[in-house]
C-alpha positions as a Markdown table, in Angstrom:
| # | Residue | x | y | z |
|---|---|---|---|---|
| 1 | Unk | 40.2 | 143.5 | 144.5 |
| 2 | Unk | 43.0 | 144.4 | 146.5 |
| 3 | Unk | 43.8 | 141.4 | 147.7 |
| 4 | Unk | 43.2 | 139.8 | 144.6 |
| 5 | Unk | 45.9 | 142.0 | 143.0 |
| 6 | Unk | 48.5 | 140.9 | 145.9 |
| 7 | Unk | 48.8 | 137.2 | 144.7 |
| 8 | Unk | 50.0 | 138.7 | 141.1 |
| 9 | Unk | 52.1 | 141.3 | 142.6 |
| 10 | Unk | 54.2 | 138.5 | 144.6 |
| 11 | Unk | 54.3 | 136.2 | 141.7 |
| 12 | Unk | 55.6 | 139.4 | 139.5 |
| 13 | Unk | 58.3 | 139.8 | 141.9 |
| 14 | Unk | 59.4 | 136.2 | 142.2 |
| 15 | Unk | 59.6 | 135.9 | 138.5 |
| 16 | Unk | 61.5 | 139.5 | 138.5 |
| 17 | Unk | 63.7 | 138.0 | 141.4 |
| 18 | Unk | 64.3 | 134.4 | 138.9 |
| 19 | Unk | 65.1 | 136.4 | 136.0 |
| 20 | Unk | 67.5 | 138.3 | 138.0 |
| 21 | Unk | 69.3 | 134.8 | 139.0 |
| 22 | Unk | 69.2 | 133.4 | 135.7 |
| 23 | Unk | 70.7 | 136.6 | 134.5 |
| 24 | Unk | 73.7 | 136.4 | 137.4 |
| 25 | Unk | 73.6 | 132.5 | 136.8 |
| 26 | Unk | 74.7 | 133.1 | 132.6 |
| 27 | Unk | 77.3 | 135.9 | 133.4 |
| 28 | Unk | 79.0 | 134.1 | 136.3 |
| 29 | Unk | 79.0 | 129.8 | 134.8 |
| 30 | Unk | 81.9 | 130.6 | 132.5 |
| 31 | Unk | 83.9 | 131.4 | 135.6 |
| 32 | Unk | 85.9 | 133.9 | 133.5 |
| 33 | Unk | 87.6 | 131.3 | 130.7 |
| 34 | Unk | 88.4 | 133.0 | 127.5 |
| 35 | Unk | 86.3 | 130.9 | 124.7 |
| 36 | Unk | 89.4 | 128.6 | 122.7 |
| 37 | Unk | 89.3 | 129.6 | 118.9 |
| 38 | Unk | 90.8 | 126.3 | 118.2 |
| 39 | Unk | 90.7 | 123.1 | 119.4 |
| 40 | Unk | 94.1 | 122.0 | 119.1 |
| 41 | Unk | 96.6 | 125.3 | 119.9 |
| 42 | Unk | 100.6 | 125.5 | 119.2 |
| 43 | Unk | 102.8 | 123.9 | 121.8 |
| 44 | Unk | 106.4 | 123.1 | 121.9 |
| 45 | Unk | 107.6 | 120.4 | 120.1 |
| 46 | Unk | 105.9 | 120.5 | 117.1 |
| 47 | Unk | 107.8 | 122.3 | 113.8 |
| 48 | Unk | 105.4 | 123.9 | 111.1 |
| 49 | Unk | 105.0 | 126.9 | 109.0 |
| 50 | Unk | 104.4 | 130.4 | 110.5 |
| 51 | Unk | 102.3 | 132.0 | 108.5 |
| 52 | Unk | 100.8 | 135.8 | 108.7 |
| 53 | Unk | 97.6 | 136.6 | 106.9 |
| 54 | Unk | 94.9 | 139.3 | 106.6 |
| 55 | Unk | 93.3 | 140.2 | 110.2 |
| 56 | Unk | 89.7 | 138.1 | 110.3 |
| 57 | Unk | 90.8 | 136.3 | 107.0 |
| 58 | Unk | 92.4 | 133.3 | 109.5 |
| 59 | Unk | 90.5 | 130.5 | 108.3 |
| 60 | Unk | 90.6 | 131.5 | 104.2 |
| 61 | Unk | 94.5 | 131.9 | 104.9 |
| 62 | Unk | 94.8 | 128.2 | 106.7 |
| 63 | Unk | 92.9 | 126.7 | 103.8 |
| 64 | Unk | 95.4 | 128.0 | 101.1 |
| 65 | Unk | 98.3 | 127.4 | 103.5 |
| 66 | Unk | 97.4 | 123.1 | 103.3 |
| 67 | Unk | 96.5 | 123.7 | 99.8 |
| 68 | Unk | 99.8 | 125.3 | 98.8 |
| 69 | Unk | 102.2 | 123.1 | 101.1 |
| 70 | Unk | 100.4 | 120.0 | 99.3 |
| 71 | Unk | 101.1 | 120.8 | 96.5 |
| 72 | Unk | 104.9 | 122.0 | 96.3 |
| 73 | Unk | 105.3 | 119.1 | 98.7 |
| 74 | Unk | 104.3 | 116.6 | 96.2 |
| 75 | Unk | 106.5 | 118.7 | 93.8 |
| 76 | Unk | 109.9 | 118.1 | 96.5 |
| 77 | Unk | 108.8 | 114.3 | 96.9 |
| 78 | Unk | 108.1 | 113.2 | 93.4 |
| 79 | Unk | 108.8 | 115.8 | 90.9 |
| 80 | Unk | 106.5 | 118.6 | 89.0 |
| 81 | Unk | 104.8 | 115.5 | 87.3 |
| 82 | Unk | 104.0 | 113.4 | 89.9 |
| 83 | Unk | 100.4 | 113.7 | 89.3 |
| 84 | Unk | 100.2 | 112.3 | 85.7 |
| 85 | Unk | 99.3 | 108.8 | 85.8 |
| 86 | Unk | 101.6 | 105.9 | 84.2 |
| 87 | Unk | 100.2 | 105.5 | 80.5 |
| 88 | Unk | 100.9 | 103.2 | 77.7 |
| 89 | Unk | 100.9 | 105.1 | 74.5 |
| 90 | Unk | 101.6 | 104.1 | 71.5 |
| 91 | Unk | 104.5 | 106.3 | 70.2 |
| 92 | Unk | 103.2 | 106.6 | 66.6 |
| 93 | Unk | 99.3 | 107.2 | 66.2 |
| 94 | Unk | 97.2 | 103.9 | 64.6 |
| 95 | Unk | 95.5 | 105.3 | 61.8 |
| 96 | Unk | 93.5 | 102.8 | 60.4 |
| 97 | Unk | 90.1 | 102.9 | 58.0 |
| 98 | Unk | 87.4 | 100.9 | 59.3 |
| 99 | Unk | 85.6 | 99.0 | 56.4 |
| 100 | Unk | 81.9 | 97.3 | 57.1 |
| 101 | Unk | 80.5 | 94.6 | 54.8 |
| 102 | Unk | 78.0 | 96.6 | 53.4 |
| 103 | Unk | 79.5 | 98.9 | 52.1 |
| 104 | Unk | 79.5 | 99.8 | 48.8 |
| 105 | Unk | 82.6 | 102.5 | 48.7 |
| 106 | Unk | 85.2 | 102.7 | 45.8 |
| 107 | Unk | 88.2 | 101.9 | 48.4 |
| 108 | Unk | 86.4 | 98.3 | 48.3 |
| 109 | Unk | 87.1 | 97.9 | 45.1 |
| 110 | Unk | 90.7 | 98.9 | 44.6 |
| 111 | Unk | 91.3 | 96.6 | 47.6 |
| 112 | Unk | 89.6 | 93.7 | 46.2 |
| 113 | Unk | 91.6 | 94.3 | 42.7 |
| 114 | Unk | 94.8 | 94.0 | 44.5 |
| 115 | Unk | 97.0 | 91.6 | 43.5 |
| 116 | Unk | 97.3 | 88.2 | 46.6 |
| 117 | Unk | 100.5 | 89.2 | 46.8 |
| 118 | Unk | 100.4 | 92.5 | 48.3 |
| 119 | Unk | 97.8 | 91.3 | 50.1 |
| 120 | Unk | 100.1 | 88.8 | 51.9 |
| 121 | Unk | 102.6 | 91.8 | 52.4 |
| 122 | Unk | 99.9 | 93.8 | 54.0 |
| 123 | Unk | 99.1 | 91.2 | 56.4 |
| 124 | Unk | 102.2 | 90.5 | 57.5 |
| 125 | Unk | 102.9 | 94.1 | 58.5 |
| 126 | Unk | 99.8 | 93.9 | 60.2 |
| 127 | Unk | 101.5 | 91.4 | 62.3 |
| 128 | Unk | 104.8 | 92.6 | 62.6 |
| 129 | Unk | 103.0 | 95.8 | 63.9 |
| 130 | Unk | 101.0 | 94.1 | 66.5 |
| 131 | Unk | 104.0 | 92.1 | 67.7 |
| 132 | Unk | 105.3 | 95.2 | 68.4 |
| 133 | Unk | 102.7 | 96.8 | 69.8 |
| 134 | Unk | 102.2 | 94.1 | 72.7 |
| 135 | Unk | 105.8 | 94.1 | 73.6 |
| 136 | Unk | 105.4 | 98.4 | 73.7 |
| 137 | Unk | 102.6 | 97.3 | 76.3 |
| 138 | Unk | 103.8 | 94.9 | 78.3 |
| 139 | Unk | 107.3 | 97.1 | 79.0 |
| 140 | Unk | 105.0 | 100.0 | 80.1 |
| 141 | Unk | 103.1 | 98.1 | 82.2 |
| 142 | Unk | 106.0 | 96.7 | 83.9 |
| 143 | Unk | 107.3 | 99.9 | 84.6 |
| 144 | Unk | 104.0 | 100.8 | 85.8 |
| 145 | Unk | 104.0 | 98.1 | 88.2 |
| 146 | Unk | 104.9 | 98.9 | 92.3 |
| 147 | Unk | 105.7 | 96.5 | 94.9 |
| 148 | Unk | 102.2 | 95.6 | 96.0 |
| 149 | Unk | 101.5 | 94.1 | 93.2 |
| 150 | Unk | 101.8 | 90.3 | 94.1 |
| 151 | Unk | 99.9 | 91.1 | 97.2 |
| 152 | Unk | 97.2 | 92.8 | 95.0 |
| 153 | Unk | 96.4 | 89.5 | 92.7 |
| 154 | Unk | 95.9 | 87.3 | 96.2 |
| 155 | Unk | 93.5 | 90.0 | 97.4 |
| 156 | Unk | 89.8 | 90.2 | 96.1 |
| 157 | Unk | 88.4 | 93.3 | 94.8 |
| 158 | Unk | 86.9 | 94.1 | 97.6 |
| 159 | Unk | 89.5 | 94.0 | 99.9 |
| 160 | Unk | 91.5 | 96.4 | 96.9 |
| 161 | Unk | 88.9 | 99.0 | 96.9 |
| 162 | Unk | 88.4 | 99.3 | 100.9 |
| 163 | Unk | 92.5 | 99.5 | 101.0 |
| 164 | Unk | 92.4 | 102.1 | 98.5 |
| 165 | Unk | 89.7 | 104.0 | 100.3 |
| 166 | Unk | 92.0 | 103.8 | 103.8 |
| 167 | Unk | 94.5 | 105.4 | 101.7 |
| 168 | Unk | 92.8 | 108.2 | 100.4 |
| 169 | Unk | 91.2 | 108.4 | 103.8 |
| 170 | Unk | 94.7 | 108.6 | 105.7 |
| 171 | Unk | 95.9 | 111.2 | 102.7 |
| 172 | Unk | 92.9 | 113.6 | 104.0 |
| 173 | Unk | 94.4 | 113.7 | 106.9 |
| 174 | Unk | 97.7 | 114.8 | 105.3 |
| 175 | Unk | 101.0 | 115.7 | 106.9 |
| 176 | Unk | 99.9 | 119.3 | 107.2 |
| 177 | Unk | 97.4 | 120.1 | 109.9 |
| 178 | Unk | 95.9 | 124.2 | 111.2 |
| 179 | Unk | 96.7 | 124.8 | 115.3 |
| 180 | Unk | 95.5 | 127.6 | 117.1 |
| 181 | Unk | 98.2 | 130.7 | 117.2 |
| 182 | Unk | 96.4 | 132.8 | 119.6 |
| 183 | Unk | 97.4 | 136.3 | 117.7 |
| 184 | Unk | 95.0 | 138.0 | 115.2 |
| 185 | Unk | 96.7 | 137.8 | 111.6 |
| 186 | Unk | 98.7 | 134.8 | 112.3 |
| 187 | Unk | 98.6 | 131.2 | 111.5 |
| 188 | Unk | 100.2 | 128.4 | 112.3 |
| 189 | Unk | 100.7 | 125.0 | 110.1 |
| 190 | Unk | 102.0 | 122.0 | 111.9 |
| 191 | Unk | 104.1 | 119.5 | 109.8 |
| 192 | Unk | 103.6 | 115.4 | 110.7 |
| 193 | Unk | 107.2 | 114.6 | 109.1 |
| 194 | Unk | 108.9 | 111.8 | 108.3 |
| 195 | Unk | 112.0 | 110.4 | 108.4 |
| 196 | Unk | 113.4 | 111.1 | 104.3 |
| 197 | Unk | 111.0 | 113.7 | 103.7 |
| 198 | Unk | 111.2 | 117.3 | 102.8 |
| 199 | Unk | 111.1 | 119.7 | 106.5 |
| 200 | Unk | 109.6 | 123.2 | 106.6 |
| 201 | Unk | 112.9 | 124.8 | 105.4 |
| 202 | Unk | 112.8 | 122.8 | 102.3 |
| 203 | Unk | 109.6 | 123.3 | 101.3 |
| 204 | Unk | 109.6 | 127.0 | 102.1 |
| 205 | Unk | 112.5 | 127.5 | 100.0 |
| 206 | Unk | 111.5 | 126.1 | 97.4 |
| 207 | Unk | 107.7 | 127.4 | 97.5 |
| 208 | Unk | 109.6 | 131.4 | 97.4 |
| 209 | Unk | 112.1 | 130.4 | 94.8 |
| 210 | Unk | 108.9 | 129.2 | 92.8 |
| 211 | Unk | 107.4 | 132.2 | 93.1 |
| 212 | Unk | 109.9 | 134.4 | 92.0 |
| 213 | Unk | 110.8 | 132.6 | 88.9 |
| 214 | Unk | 107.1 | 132.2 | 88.1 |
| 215 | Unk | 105.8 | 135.5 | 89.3 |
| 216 | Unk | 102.1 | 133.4 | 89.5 |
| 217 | Unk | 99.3 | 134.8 | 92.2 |
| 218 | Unk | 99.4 | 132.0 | 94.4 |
| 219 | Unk | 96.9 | 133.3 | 97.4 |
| 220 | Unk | 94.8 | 135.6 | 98.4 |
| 221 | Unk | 95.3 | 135.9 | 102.5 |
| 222 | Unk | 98.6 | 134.7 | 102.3 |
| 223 | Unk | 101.1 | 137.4 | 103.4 |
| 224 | Unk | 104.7 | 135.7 | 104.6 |
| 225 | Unk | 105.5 | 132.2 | 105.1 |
| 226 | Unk | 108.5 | 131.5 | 107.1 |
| 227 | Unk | 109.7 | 127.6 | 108.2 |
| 228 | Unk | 109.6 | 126.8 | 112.0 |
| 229 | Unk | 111.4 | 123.8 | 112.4 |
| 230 | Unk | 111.8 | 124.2 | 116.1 |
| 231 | Unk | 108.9 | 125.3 | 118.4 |
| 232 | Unk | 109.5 | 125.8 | 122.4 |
| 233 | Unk | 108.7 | 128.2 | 125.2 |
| 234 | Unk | 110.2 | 131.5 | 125.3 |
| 235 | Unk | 113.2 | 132.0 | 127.1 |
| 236 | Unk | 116.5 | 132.2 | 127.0 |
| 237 | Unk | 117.7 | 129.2 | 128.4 |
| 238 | Unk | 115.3 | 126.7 | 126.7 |
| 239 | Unk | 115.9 | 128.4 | 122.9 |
| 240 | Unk | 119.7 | 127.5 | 123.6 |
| 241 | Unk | 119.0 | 124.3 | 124.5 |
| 242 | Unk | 116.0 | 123.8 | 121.3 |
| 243 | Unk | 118.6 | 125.3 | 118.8 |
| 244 | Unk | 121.4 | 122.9 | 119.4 |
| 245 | Unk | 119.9 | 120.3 | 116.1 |
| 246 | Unk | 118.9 | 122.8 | 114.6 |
| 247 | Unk | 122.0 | 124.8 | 114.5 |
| 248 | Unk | 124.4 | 121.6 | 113.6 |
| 249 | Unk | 122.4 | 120.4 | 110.8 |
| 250 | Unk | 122.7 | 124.6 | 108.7 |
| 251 | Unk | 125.6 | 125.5 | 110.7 |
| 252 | Unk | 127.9 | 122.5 | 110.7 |
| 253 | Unk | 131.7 | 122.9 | 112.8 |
| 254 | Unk | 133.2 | 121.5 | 110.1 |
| 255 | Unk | 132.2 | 123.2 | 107.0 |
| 256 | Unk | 134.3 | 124.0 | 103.5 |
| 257 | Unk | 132.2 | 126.6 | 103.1 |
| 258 | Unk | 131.6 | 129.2 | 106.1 |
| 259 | Unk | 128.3 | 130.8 | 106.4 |
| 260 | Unk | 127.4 | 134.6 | 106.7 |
| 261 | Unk | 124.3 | 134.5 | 109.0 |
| 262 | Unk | 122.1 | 137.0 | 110.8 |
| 263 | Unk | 119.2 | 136.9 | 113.3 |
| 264 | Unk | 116.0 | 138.1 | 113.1 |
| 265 | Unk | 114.0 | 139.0 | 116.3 |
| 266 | Unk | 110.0 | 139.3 | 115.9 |
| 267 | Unk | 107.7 | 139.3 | 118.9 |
| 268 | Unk | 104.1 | 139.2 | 119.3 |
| 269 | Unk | 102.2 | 138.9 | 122.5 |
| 270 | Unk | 104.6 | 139.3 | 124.6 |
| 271 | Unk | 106.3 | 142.8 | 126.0 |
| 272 | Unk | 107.9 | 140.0 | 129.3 |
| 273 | Unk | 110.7 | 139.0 | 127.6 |
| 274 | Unk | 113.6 | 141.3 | 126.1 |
| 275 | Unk | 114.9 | 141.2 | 122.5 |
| 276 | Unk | 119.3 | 141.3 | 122.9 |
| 277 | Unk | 119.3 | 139.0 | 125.0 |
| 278 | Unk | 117.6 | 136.4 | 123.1 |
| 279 | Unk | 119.6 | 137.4 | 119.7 |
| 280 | Unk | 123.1 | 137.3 | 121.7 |
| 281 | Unk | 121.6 | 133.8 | 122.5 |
| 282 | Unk | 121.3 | 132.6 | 119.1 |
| 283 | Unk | 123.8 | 134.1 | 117.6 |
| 284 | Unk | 126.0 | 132.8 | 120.0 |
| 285 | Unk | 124.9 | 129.3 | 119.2 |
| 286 | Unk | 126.7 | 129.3 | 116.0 |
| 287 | Unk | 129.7 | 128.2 | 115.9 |
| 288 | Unk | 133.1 | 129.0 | 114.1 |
| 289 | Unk | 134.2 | 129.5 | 111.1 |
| 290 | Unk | 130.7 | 130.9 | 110.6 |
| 291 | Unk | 130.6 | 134.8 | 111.1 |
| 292 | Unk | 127.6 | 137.5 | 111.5 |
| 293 | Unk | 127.1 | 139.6 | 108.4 |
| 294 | Unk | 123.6 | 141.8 | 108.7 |
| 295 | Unk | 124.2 | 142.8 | 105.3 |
| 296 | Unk | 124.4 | 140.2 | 103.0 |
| 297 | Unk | 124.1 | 137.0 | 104.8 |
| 298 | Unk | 123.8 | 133.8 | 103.5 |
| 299 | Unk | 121.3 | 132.6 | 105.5 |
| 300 | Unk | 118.9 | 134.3 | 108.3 |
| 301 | Unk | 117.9 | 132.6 | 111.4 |
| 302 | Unk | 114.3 | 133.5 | 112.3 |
| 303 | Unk | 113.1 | 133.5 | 115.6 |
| 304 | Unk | 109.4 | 134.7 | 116.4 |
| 305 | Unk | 107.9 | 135.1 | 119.2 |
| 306 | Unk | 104.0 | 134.1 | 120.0 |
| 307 | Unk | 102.4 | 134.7 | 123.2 |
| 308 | Unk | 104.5 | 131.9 | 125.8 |
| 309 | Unk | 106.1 | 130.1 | 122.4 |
| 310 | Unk | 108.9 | 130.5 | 120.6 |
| 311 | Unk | 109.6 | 129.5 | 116.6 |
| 312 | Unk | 112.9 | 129.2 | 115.5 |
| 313 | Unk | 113.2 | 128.7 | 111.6 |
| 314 | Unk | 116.8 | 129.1 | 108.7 |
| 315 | Unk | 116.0 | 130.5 | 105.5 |
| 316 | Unk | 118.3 | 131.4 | 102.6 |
| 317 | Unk | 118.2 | 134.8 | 100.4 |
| 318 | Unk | 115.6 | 136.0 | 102.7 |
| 319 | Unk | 116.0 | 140.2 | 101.6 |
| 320 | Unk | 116.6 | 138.9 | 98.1 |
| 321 | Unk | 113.1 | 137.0 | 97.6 |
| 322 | Unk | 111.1 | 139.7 | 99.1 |
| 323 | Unk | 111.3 | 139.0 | 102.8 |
| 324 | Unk | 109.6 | 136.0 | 102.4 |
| 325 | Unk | 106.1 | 137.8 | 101.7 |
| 326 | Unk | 104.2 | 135.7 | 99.1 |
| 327 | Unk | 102.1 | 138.6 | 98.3 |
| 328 | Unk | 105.0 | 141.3 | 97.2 |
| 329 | Unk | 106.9 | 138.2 | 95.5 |
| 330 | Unk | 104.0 | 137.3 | 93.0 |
| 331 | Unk | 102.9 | 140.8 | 92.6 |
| 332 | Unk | 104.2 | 143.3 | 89.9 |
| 333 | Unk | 106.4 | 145.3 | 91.5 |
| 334 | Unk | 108.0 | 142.1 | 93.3 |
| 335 | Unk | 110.5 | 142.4 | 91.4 |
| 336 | Unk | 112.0 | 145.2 | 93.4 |
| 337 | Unk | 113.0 | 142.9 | 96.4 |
| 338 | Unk | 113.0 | 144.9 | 99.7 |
């Protein structure tokens, strides 16, 4: 019996000893690498929206970020009506009475006791009307028309629908798109743009000055949205060199008008690099006959920190229209601008 229990005891402890090495196998594979939240993460070059949110409500914030920015995109690029469709309406309403043959209704009768005369009249009203009418048409559908569409009579249906399906396809994939911040309660919203378009400082401003007129909830996770329209790493001499565009296109040399300005300094994972120095930096940047104001500037240079990368975005009215904070600019008491 005893040395029927020995087999058993050995295979016990070999199994004991595997488990043990599987267990040291799991812990040690991943070599130490921190698990990526995001596939694609924010890197210089790349302009956006910075956007803070609720902590753990990352993914509900992103997907009303590309909602909103769609939308008052469209608005900068084609107008609040962009969506309505091109219609041909008649511009009086056709009220006609439809009469059947078998009927036997009074209204029959007084019509058939008409004099031919007034008949004639009618009809040629009739047709004068319809005349009309078809020219109506055919001006609204040649204002309806676009440029494609020769190309889209030579091309069979087919061919329309699978091009119209690209389209829609290639919209999905829209000029907005969610990278990886790195920092709990922040987002970031990277901008595909164009040349002619609306930037991030367009759409921005015009998303806050929106929501102050409107005073309409717009989101639920949304807390500020601020315009980066330059993103690089942070130090001091690579923000001086990233600002130069961005600082001649608000700040031009030669302006009528000078410019009050202030900076704004926000940092978030990261306690390497120090805060004076960079705003002397900036603020430097600007040339003359624009001055610092920190009371009432006309315009506010932003410049956050996040982690190794630095955004730099220019706002206007940014104490009047709450900071920037979607939340306290829709909300009742928004009205008393911070």
């Amino acid at each position: 019996m005893a040395a029927e229990n020995r087999p058993s005891s050995n295979s016990n402890s070999t199994n004991s000893n595997n488990n043990g090495n599987k267990g040291r196998k799991r812990k040690y594979l991943p070599h130490g690498k921190p698990v990526k939240k995001g596939l694609y993460p924010l890197r210089p070059g790349v302009q956006g929206f910075f956007i803070t949110c609720d902590g753990g409500r990352e993914r509900q914030a992103a997907n009303e970020a590309l909602n909103l920015l769609d939308t008052f995109y469209e608005e900068l690029l084609h107008g609040k009506d962009s969506s309505t469709k091109c219609m041909s309406i008649p511009s009086k309403p056709l009220n006609k009475i439809t009469k059947f043959k078998d009927s036997d209704s009074s209204s029959d009768e007084d019509d058939s006791s008409q004099p031919n005369d007034q008949n004639v009249e009618k009809s040629a009203e009739e047709r004068e009307e319809s005349t009309v009418k078809k020219q109506r048409l055919e001006v609204d559908s040649s204002n309806c028309e676009n440029t494609d569409s020769d190309k889209a009579k030579d091309k069979p249906i087919d061919d329309l629908i699978e091009d119209e399906l690209k389209e829609l396809g290639d919209r999905n994939k829209r000029h907005f798109a969610s990278l990886d911040s790195g920092c709990n309660g922040v987002i970031f919203i990277q901008m595909h743009k164009k040349d002619g378009v609306p930037g991030p400082s367009s759409i921005v401003q015009h998303m806050m000055n929106s929501a102050a007129s409107t005073r309409k909830h717009m989101s639920r996770f949304i807390l500020r949205i601020l315009p980066a329209e330059v993103a690089c790493y942070a130090s001091e001499e690579e923000i001086t060199k990233a600002i130069k565009p961005l600082i001649e296109q608000h700040f031009p040399t030669e302006s009528p008008n000078p410019q009050k300005f202030a900076v704004l300094y926000e940092a978030r994972s990261n306690t390497g690099i120090e805060r004076m120095p960079i705003i002397n930096a900036v603020a430097k940047s600007v040339p003359q006959p624009h001055k610092v104001d920190l009371n009432s500037p006309d315009k506010t240079i932003i410049v956050q920190i996040v982690k190794t990368i630095c955004l730099v975005g220019v706002v206007e009215k940014y104490k009047e229209l709450s900071k920037f904070n979607l939340r306290q600019l829709t909300s009742p008491q928004g009205s008393d601008h911070s």
